[in-house]
N, CA, C and O of each residue as an XYZ file, in Angstrom:
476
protein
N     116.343     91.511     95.619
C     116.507     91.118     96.993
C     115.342     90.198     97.362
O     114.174     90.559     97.219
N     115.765     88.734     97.948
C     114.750     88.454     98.123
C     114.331     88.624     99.904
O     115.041     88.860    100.881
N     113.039     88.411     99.771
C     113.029     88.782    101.298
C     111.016     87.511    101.694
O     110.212     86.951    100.949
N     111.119     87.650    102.931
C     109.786     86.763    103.257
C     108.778     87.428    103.068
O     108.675     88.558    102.592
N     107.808     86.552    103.535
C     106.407     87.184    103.116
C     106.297     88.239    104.272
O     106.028     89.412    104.013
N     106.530     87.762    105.662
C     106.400     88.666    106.589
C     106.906     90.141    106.531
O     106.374     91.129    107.037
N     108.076     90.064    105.786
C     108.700     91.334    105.443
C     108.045     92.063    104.406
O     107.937     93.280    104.252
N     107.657     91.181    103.776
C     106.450     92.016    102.259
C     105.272     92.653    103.150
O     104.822     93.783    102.958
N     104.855     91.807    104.111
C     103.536     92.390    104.930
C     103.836     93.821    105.616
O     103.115     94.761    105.952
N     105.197     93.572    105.670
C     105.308     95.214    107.323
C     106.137     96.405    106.568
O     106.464     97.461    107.108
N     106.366     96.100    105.461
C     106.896     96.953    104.132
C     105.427     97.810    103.646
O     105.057     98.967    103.846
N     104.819     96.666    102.930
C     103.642     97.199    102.943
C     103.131     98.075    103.584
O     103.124     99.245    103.201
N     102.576     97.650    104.747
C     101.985     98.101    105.902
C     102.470     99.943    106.253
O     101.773    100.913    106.552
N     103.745     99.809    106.070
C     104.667    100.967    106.528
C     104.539    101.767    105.331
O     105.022    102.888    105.486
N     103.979    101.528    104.033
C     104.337    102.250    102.945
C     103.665    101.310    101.701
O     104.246    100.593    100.887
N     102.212    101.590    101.870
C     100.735    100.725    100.997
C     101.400    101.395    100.062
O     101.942    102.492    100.201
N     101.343    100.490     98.755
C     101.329    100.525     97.424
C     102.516    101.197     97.167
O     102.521    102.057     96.287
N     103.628    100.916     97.858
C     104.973    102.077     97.466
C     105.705    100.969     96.769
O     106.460    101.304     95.857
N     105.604     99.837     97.033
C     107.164     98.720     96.532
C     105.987     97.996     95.959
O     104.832     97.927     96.379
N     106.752     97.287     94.529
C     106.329     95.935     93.909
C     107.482     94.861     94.487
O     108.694     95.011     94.640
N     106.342     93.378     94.820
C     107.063     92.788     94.896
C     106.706     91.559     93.847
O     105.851     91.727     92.977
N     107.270     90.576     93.960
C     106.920     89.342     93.082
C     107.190     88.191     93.856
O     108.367     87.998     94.161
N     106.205     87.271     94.289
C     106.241     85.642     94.898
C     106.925     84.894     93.718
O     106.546     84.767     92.554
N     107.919     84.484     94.278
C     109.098     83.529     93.507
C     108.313     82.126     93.912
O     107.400     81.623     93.257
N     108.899     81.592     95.187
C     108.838     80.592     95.539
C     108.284     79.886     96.677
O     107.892     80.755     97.455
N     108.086     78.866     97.098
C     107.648     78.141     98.413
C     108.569     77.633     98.906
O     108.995     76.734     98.180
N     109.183     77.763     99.911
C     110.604     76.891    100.667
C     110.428     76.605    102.116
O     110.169     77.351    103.060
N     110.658     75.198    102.032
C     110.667     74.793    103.694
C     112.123     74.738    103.882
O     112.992     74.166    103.224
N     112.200     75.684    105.248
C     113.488     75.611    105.902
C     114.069     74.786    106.771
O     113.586     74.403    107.837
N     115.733     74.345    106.040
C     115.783     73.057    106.883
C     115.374     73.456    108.576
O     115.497     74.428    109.321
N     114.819     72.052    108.644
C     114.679     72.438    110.349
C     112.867     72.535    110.406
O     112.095     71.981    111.188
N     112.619     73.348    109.396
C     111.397     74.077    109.514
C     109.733     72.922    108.680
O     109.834     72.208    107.682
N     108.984     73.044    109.165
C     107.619     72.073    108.251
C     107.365     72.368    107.414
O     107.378     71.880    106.284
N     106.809     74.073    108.212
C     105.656     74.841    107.099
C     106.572     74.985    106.338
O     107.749     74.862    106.679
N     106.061     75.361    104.810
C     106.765     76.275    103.735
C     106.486     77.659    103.847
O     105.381     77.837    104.360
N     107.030     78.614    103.580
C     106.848     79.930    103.352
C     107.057     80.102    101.950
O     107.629     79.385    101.129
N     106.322     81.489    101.817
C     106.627     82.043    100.563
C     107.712     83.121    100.194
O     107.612     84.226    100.726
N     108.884     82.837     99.195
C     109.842     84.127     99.080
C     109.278     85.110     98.362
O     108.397     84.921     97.524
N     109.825     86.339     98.698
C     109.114     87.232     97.394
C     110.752     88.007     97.176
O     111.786     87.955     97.842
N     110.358     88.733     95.874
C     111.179     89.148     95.127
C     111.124     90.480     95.854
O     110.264     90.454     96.735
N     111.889     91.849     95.748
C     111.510     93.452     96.221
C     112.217     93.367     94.953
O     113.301     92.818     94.755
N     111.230     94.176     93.842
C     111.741     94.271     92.675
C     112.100     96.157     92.931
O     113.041     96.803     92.470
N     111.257     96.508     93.589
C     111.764     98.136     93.682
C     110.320     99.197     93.857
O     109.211     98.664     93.842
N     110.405    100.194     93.963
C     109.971    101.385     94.455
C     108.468    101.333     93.364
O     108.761    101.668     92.216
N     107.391    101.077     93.499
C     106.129    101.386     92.509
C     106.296    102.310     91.616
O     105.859    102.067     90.491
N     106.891    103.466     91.837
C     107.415    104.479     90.730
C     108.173    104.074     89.283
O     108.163    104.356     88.084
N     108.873    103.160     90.325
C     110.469    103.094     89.511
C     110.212    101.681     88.611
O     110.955    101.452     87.657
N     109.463    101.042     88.854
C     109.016    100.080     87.964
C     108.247    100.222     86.636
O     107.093    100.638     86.739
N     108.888     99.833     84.940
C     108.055     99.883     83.679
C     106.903     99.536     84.138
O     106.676     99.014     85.229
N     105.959     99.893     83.093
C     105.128     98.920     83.183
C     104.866     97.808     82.156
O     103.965     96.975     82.056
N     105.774     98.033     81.552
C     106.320     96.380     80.726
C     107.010     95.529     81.871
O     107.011     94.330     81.595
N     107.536     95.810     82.961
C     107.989     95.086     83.850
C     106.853     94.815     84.654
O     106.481     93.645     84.751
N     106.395     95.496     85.099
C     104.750     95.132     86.184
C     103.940     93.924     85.357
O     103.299     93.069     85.969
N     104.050     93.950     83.748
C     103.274     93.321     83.044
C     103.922     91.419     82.991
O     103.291     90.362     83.003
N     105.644     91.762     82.921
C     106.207     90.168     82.744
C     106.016     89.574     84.471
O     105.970     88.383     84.780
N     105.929     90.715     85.410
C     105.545     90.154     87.049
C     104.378     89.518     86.887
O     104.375     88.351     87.279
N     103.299     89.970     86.387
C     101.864     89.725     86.570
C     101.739     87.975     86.022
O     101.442     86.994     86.704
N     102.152     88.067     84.284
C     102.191     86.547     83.429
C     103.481     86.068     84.217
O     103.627     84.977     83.665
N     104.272     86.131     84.919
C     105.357     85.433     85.503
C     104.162     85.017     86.573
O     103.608     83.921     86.489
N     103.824     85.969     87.563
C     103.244     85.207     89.066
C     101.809     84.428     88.595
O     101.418     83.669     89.481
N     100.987     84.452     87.457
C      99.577     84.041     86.649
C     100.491     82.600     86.501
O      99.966     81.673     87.118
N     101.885     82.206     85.728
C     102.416     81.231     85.330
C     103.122     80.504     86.665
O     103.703     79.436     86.472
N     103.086     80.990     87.830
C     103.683     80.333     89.091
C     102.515     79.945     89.672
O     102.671     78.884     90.275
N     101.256     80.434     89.743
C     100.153     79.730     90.069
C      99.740     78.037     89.225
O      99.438     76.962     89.742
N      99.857     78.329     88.144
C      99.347     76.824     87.523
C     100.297     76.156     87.675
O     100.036     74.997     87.995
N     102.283     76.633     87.489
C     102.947     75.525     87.848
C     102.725     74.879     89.021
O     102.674     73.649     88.992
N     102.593     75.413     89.966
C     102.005     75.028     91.481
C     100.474     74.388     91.369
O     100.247     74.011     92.519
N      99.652     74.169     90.791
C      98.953     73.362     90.515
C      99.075     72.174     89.163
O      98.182     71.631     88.513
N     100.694     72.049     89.075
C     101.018     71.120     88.122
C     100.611     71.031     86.614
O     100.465     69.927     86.088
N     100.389     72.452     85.767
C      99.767     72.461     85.301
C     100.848     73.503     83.973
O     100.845     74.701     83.693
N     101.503     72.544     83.544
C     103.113     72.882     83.424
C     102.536     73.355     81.668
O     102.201     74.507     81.389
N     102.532     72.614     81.022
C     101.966     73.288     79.877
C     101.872     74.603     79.758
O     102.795     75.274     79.296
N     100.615     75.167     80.211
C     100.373     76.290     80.389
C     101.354     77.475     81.225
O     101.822     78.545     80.837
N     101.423     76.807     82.453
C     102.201     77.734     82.936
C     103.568     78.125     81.988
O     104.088     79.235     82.105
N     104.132     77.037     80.975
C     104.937     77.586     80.513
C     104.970     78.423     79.273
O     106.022     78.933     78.887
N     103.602     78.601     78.515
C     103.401     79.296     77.603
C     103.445     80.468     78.847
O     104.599     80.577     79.260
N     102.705     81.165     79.389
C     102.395     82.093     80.441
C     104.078     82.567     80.499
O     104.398     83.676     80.071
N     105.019     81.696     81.020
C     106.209     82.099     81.358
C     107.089     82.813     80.168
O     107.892     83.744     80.210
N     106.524     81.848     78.899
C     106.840     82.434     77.791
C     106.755     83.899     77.259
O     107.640     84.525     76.676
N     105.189     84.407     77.669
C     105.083     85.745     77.294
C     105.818     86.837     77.949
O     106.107     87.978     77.589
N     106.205     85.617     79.858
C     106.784     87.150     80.557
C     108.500     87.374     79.941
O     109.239     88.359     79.937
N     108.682     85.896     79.432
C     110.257     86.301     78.896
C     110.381     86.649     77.132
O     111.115     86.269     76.220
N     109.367     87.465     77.252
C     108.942     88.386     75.876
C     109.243     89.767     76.304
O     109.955     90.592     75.732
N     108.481     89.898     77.576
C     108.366     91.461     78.296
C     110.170     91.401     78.730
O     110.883     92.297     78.277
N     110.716     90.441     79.500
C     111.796     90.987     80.142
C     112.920     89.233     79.680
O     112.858     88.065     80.063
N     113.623     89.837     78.911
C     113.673     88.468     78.028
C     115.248     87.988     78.986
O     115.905     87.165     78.350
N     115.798     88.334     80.175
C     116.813     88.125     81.131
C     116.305     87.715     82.008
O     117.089     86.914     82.519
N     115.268     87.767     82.644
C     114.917     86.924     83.753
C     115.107     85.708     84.339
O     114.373     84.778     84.006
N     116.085     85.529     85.268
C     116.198     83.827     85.372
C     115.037     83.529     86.393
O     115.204     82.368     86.768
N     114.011     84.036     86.960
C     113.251     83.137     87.921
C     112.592     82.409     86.406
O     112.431     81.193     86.293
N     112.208     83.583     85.124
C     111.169     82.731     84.310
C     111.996     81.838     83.975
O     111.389     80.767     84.006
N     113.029     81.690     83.677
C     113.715     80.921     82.621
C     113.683     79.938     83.415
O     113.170     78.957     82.878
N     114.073     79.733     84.674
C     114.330     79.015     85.461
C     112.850     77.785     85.400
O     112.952     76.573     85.212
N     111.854     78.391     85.572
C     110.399     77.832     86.036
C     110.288     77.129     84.308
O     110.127     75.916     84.173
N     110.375     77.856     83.350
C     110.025     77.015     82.086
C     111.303     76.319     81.831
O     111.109     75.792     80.735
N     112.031     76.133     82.064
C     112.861     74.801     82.056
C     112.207     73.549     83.275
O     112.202     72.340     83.045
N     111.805     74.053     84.279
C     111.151     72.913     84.991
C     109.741     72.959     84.839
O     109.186     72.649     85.893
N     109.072     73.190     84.052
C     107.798     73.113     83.182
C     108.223     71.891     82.507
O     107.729     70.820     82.861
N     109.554     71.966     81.071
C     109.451     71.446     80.205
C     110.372     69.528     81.290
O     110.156     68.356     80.983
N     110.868     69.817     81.914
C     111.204     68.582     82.453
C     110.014     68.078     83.618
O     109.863     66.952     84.093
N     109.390     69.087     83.834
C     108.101     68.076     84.566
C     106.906     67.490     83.380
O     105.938     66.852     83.793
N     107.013     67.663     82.469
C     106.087     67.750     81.451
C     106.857     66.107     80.927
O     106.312     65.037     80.658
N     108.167     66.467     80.941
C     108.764     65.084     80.263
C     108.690     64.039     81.181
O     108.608     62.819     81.033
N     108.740     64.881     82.316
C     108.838     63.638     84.011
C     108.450     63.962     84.701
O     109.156     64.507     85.549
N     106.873     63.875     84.905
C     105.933     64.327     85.814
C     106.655     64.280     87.367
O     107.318     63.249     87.480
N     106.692     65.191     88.662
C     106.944     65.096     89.658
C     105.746     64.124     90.440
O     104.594     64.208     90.016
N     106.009     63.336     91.422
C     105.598     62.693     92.847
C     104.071     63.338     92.732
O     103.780     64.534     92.741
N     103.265     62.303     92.630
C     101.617     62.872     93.542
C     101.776     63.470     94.368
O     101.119     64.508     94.443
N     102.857     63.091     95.566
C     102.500     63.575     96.464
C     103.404     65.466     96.373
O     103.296     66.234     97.329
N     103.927     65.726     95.525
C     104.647     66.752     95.486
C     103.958     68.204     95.356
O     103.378     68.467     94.303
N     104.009     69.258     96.510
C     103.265     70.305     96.360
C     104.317     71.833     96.196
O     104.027     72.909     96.718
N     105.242     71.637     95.562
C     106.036     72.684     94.642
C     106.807     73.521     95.559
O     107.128     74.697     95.394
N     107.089     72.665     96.662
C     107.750     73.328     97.819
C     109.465     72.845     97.863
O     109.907     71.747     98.200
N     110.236     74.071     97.400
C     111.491     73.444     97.452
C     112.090     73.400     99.244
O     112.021     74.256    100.126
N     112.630     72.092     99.238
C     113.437     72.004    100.551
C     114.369     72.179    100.922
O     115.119     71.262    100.585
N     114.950     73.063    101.617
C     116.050     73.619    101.642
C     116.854     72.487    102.563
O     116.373     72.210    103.662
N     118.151     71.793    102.092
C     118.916     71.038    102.468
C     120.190     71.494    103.752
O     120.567     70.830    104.718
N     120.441     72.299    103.484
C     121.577     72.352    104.128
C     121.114     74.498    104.488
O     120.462     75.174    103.693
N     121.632     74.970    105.680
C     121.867     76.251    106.199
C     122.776     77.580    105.312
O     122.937     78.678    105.844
């Protein structure tokens, strides 16, 4: 489920250290400037491997450098988390646009914020 950051904050808040979540993405909403961040509610802190806590950790370590353009790496990083959990489409997703930003660098001016087009 994905849900906003604000909702990760008052989840939290209501119940410290009970849910893992995972930051997917940055999206500006049509209409909207700022970007926000999505996060994942992967589930209950209990109920999570910790081979799964481990492909979250090198998945969100490998969403930091892609977001600083730094695609190489981030996609070895993405690599190890689709070792831990080898179905994942956010990773699969991010090291396929590793390996095509790598072939075709994105815009200087581009800061890894997808724009949401249409409602």
């Amino acid at each position: 489920m994905a849900v906003s950051g604000s909702t990760r904050a008052e989840a939290e808040a209501q119940r410290a250290d009970g849910f893992v979540f995972r930051r997917l993405a940055r999206v500006a909403l049509k209409g909207k400037s700022a970007p926000l961040d999505v996060h994942e509610l992967v589930g209950s802190r209990e109920a999570v491997p910790a081979e799964r806590l481990e492909a979250i950790r090198l998945f969100e370590q490998g969403l930091d450098l892609f977001l600083e353009r730094r695609f190489a790496e981030a996609g070895g990083l993405l690599e190890q988390a689709l070792e831990r959990s080898p179905h994942d489409g956010p990773s699969q997703r991010y090291l396929r646009q590793c390996a095509a930003y790598e072939a075709a660098p994105p815009p200087n001016d581009w800061q890894g914020v997808y724009v949401q087009e249409s409602k």
